[in-house]
N, C-alpha and C positions, 0 to 999 in steps of 0.2 A: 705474441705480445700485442695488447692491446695497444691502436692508434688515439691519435690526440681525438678522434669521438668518442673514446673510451668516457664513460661517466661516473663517475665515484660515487659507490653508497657511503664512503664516508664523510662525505662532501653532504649529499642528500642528507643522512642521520644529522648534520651537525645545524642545514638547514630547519631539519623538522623539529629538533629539540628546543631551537631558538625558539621558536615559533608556539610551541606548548598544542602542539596536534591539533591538527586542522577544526577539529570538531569542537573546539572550546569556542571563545570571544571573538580567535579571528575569523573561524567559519561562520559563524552567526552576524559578524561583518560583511562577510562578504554575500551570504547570502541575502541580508537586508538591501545592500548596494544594488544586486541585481535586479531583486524583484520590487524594489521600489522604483527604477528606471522603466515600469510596467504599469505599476499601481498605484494608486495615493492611500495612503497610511492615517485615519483618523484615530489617535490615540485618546483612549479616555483618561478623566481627569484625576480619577485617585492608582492611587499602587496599592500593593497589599501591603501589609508591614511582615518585615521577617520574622516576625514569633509568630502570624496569625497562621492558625490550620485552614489549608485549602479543605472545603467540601467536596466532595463528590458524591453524584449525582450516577450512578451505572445502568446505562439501557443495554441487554445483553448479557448475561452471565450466564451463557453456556461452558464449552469449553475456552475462548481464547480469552472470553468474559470473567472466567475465575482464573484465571493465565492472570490479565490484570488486574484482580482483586491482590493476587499473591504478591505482585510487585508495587502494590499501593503502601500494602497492610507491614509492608518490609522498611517500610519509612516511619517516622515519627508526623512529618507535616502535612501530610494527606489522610483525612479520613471520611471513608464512604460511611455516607448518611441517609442516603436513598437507594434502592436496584428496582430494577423493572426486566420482565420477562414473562415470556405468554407460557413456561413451565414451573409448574408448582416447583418440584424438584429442585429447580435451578435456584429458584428465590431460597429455600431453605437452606440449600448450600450454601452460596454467599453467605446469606444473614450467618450462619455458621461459624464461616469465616472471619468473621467480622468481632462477632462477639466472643470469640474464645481465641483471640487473637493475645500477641501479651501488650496488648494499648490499654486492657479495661474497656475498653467499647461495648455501647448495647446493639442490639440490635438495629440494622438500618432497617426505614421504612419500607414497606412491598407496597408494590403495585405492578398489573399488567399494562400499564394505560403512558406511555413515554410522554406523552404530553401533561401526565402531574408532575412527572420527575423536572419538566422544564420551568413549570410554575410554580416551583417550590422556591417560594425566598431564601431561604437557607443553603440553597446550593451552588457554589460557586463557579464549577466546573460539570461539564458533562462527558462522561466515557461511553464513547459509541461503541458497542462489539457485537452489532446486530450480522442478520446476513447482507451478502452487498445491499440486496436491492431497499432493505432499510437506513442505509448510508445518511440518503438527503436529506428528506424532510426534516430527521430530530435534529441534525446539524444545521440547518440552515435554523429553523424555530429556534435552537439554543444559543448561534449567534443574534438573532433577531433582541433575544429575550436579553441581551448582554452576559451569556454564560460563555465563560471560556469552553475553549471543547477540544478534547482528545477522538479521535475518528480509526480507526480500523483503516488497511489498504483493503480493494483499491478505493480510491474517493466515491466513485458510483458506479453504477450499472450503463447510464449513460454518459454521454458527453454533456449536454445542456443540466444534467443533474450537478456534476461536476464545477459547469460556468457557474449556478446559480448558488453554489457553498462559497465558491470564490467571492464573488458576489458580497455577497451575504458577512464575510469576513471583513471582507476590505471597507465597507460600509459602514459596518458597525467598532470596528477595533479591534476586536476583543483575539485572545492569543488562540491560534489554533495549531493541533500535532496531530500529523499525520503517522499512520503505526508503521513506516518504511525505518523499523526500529536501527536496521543495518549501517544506517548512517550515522549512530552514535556509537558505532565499534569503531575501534582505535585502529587497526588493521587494517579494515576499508578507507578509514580517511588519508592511511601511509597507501594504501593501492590506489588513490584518486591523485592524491598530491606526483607520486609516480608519473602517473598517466600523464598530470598537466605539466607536468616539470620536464617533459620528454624521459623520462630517462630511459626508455626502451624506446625511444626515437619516435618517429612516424608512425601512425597506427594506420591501415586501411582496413582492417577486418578485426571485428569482434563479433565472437561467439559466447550466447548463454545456451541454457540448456538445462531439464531437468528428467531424467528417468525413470519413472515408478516401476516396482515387483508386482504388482496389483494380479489377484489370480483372473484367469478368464472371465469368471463367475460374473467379475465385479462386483458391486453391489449385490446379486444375487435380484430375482423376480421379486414384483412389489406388486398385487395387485391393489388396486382402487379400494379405499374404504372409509373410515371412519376415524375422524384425529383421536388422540389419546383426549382422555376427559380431561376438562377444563380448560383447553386449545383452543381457541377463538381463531378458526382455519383460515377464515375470511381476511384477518386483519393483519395475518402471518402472508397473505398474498399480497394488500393494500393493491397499490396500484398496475400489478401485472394482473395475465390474464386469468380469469377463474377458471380454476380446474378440481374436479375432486381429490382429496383427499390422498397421498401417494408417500408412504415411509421414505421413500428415496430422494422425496423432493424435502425433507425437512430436516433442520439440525446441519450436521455438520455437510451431508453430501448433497443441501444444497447447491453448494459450487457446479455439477456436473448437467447443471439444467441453463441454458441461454436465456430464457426468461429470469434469472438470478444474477446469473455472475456469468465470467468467460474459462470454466475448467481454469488447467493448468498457467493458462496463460495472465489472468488477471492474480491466480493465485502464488505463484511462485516466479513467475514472470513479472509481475509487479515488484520484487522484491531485487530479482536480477536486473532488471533492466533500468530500475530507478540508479543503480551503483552506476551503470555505463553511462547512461545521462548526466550523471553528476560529472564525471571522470574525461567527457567528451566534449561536452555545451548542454549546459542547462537548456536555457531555449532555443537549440536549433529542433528543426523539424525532417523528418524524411521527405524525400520528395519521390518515392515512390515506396508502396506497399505491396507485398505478394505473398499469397497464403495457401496451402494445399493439405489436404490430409482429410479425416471421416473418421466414422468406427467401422473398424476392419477386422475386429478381435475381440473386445470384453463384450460380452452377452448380459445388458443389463440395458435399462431403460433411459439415460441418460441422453440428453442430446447435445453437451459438447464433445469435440472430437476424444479417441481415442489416440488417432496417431495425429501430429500436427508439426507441420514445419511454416515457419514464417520469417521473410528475410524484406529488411527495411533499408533503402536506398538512401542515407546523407550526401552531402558535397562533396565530401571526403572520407568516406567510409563505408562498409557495408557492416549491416550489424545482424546477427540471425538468433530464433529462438526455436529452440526444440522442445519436444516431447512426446513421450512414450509411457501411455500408462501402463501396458505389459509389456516391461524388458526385465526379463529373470538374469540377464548373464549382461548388464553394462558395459559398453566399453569404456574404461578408465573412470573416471569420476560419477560420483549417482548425478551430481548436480553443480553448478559452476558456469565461471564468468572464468574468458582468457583473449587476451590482448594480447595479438601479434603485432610487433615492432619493430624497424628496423634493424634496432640493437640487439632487441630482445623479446622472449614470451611471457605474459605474467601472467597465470591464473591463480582465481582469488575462489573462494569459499568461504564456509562460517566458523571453518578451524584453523583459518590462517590463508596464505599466499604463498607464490615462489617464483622468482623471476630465473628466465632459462636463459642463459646469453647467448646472442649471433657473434660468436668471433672474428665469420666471414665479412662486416660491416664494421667491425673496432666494437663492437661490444657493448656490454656495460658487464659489470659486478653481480655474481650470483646473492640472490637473499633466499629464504627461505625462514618463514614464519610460520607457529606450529601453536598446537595447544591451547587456542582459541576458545573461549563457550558461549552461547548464545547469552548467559543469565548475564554477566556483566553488563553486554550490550544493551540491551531491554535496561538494562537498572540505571545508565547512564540516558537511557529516552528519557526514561521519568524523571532524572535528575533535569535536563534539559529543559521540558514543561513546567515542572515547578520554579524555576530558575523565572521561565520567561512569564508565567504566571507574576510575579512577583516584579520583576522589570518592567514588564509591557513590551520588553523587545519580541522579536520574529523568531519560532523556533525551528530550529534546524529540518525539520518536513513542514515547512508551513503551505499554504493552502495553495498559493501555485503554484509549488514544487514541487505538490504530490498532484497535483491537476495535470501537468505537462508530462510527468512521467506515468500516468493512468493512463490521457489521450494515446501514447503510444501502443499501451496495450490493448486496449479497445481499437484502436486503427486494427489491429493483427487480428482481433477476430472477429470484426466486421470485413476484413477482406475473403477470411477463409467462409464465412457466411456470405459474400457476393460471387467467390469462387475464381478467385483470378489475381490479376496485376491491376493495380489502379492509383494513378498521381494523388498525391496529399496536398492540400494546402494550413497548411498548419494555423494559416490567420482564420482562416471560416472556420477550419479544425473540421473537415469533412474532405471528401474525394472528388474533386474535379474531373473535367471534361469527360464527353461524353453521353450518351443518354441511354447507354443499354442496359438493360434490364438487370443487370449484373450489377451494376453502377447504384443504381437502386436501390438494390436489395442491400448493397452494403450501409447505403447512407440513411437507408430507413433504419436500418439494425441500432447504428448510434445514438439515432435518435427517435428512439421509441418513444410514442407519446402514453402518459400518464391514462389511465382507466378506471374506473369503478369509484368515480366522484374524486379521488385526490388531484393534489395538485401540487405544483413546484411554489405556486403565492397562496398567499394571507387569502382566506381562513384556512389553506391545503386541505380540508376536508369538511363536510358540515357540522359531521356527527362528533366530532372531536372535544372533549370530556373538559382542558380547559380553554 
């Protein structure tokens, strides 16, 4: 029999029902409360009216790009009027989209050039779903420009690209949504409210983790050549380093190149880790980081790791991230977040949760939630933006929510790039003490500086169209 630590989930349920789920009004409270105890908030001076259709403006319409085209074109009050993208293909798709939608819609405008889509009067919103290292500039230029802006995880490739959205946001006003979609799932905001409410007690270890089946091959041999016609290779690199022409470095397996993004870790690690952060302390910081792992196995040309373990030291916690791009045989779950408790175990997923109880400490109440799907989730993000579009209030991944939970994942692979153990100071937002070479290399990593004429300020480029 459970003791008086025993905790009722019917106690919690009757908490959370009151309450109308974390992710509504009071979540959007509370996280205003926090991150304005940070920032100062200049609000601009008109709202929208609730009949007017938001614009959109979409930079990126590849794959996650007509991802959210689908969940625009799925609303009445959102209509894309602009796409930009360096693939003919892509542009036609969209516009496709668009206009054989059942809104009656024409055609939205093409262009390859992100900077018309920002100078477009007409467009009130902009949807970033470029590769990481495209993140900043249009974001920062579109808060500049006063356009609201939807952004993709993670926020950037670097850390200083990241301060200067924040930046940029809090400067200017204007409402910004981070794509850390998972936080408008109703499930995740019940396994966050959990976490804080104690009700599996004391946490001192949290585990994520993601497994891929990926064959050996990988990607398979890419040698050097010549982009697809009409590709503008150069402007597809912008500010990383020039390199020719390489299929593996473009499109979606971007991710697996460190001049881009951070592999699994900024990609699916962004996604898990942002839920812990939430669940734990928004802004507390680690105060140590330690990364290990290489390619030891897929034969392809990528150079983030293939095996990779990364384990992050809080006050009161240790938190770690895994992955494995070839694991044919999983142990237990492909992919997952779980909280050990004193009471109890919770892990959580995209298809629900399940708390295990410790009876040997009094316990808590088994739950188990099931039958979860990602599309709701996503369709309540957009509800959320449109919502704060229209308010002017903060939305639920607003710009240093998804900042503080990016720096995490960029700390883990800028360590596994310096190759060690290294203190964090979360206020510099880089790795202290020390001066070896290790050190270095990690703290270069994050802060890679900009090349080939762009820039993080006004004008960010010479040649730039407007």
């Amino acid at each position: 029999m459970a003791n008086d630590n025993n905790v009722s989930r019917r106690d919690f349920i009757r908490k959370a029902a009151s309450a109308a789920a974390i992710g509504g009004a009071a979540a959007a409270t509370t996280q205003t409360a926090q991150a304005n105890q940070v920032y100062k908030r200049i609000l601009p001076q008109t709202v929208m009216g609730a009949n007017e259709k938001i614009r959109t403006g979409h930079i990126g319409v590849g794959g996650m790009g007509k991802r959210n085209m689908q969940f625009v074109l799925q609303r009445t009050d959102i209509q894309p009027i602009m796409v930009c993208d360096l693939v003919d293909l892509h542009l036609e798709q969209s516009g496709d989209m668009t206009q054989y939608s059942p809104h009656n819609y024409g055609r939205p405008e093409q262009t390859k050039y992100f900077e018309e889509v920002i100078a477009n009067k007409d467009v009130d919103a902009v949807v970033i779903t470029t590769p990481d290292h495209w993140h900043a500039i249009p974001a920062i230029m579109a808060a500049r420009a006063g356009k609201d802006v939807w952004c993709e995880k993670p926020l950037g490739t670097t850390i200083p690209e990241g301060r200067a959205i924040v930046e940029a946001v809090e400067e200017t006003g204007v409402v910004f949504q981070g794509g850390n979609f998972q936080r408008s799932g109703e499930h995740f905001q019940e396994v966050v409210r959990l976490v804080q409410e104690g009700y599996i007690g004391e946490i001192a270890r949290v585990e994520t983790w993601i497994h891929d089946q990926d064959p050996i091959a990988g990607m398979g041999p890419a040698e050097d050549g010549q982009p697809p016609e009409g590709v503008d290779w150069e402007r597809y690199l912008g500010w990383t380093p020039e390199v020719p022409f390489n299929k593996n470095r473009f499109l979606y397996s971007f991710r697996w190149f460190l001049e881009y993004s951070g592999g699994k870790m900024t990609d699916w690690g962004a996604h898990l880790i942002d839920i812990v952060m939430w669940a734990m302390g928004e802004w507390e910081h680690p105060k140590t980081v330690t990364a290990s792992g290489g390619n030891y196995i897929i034969q392809d040309n990528r150079t983030t790791p293939d095996t990779l373990d990364v384990l992050y030291e809080f006050d009161k916690y240790v938190l770690s991230f895994e992955n494995r791009v070839w694991c044919p045989v999983p142990a237990g779950n492909r992919y997952g977040i779980r909280f050990y408790g004193t009471l109890g175990t919770l892990y959580a997923d995209r298809l629900g949760y399940e708390v295990i109880p410790h009876g040997a400490n009094g316990g808590c109440e088994p739950i188990k939630v099931e039958g979860q799907q990602e599309g709701p989730m996503n369709q309540a993000h957009w509800q959320n933006f449109a919502d704060c579009v229209r308010s002017r209030e903060r939305c639920i991944c607003d710009a240093p929510i998804i900042h503080a939970s990016t720096n995490i994942c960029h700390a883990g692979t800028a360590a596994f790039v310096g190759g060690g153990k290294f203190q964090w100071d979360g206020e510099k937002e880089e790795f202290v003490h020390g001066e070896s070479e290790a050190l270095k290399r990690a703290n270069d990593f994050i802060n890679r500086p900009y090349a080939n004429g762009w820039s993080l300020k006004a004008p960010y480029h010479k040649d730039l169209r407007a």
